[in-house]
C-alpha positions as CSV (number, residue, x, y, z in Angstrom):
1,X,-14.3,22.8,48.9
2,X,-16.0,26.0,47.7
3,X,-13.0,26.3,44.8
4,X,-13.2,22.7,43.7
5,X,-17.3,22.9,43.1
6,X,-16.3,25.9,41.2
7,X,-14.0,24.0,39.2
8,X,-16.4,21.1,38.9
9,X,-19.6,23.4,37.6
10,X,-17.1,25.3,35.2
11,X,-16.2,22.1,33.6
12,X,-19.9,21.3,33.9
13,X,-20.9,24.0,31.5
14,X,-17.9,23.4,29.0
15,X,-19.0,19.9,28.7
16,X,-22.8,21.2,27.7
17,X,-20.9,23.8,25.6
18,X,-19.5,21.2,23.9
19,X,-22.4,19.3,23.3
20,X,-24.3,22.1,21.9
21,X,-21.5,22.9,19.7
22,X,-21.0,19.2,18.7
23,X,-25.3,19.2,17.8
24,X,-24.9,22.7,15.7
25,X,-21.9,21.2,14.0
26,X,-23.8,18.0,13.3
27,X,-27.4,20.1,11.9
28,X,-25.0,22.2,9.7
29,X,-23.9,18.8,7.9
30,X,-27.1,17.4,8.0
31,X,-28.0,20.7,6.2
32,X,-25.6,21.0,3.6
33,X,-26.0,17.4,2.5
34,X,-29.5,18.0,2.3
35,X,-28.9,20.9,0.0
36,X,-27.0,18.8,-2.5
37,X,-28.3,16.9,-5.2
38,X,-28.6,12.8,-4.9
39,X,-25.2,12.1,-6.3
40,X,-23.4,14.5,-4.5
41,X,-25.0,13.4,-0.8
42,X,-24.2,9.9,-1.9
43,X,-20.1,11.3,-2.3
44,X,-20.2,13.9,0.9
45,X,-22.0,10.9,2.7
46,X,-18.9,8.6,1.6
47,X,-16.1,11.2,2.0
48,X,-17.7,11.5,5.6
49,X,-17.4,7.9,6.2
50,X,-13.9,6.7,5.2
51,X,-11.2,7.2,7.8
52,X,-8.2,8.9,7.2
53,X,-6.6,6.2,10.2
54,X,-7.9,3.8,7.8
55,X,-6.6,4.9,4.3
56,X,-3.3,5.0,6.0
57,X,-3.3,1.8,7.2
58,X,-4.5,0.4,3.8
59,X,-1.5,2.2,1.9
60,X,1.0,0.3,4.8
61,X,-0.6,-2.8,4.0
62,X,-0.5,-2.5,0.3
63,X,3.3,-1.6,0.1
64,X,4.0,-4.8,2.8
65,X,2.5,-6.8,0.2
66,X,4.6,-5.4,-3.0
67,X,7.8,-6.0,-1.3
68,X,9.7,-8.2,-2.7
69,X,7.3,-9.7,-5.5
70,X,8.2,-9.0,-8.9
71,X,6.4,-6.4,-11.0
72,X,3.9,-8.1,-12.5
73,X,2.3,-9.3,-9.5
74,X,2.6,-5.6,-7.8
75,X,0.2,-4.6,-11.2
76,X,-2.0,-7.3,-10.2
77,X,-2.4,-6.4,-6.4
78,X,-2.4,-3.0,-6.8
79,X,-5.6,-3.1,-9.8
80,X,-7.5,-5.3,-7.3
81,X,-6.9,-2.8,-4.9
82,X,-7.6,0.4,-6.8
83,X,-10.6,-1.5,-9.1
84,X,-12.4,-2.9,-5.6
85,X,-12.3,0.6,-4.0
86,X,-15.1,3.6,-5.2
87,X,-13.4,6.9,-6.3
88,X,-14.1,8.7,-3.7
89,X,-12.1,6.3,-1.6
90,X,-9.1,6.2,-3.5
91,X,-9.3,10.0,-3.7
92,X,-9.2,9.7,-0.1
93,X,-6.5,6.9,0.5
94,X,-4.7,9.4,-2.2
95,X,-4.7,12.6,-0.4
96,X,-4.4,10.8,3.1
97,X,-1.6,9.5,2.4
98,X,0.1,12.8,0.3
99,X,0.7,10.4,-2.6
100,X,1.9,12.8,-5.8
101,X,-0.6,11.4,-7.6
102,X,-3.9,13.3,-9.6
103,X,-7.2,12.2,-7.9
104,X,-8.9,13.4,-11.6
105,X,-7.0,10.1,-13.1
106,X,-8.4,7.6,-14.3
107,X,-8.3,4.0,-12.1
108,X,-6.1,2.3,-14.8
109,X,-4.3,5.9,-14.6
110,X,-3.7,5.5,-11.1
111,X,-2.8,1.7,-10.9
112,X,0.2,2.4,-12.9
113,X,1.1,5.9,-10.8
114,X,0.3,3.7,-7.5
115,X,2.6,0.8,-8.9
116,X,5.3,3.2,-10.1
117,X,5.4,4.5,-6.6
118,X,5.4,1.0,-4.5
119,X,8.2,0.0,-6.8
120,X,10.2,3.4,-6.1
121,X,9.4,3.0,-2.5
122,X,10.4,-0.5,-2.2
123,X,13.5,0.0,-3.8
124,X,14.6,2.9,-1.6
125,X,13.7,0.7,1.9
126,X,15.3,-2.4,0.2
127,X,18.6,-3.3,2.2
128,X,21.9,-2.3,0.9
129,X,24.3,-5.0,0.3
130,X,28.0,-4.1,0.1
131,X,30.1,-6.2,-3.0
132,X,33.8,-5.4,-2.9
133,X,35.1,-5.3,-6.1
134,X,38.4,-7.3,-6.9
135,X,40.6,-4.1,-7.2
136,X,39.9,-3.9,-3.4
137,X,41.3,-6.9,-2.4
């Protein structure tokens, strides 16, 4: 019994460990946003906020609906997209999802980089169909 208490208490004080650590961590941020100017607390505050679970999930979502609609309409979705999203976030949904694309671009910049890609990806993914040719037969 003696060991297992041991164990048990050990644990104990890693948990408060981590707690500590997890309050210094959180002061520290609390800190260095308060040592920025407005606009910059306003972009750390955002950068802090979006999820890089979520940006990923947004990029899925946005290439399931460019398959198989013709380019036009790709431009279309993908300028609602990038237009109804803040900079920051698209710098984010950008680097989360290792896209070869420049954050310093431009939003019209990036709807055509982002539509270039889609297309290129959808084309790639797109089944292969097998056509003899006559010679064959």
């Amino acid at each position: 019994m003696e060991d297992q208490e041991l164990r048990v208490e050990a644990i104990a004080k890693f948990a408060r460990r981590l707690g500590a650590l997890a309050k210094e961590i959180a002061k520290a941020s609390d800190d260095l946003v308060d040592s920025l100017t407005a606009p910059e607390k306003a972009k750390v505050h955002e950068r802090l906020l979006i999820s890089p679970e979520e940006t990923v999930r947004a990029y899925e979502n946005l290439k399931r609906q460019c398959e198989r609609i013709d380019p036009n309409t790709i431009e279309r979705i993908i300028g609602e997209f990038v237009h109804s999203h803040s900079k920051e976030y698209i710098r984010a949904f950008i680097q989360n999802n290792y896209l070869p694309l420049s954050t310093k671009d431009s939003k019209d910049k990036l709807v055509r980089g982002l539509r270039q890609l889609l297309i290129e990806s959808a084309a790639i993914s797109a089944p292969v169909i097998s056509v003899r040719s006559a010679s064959s037969h």
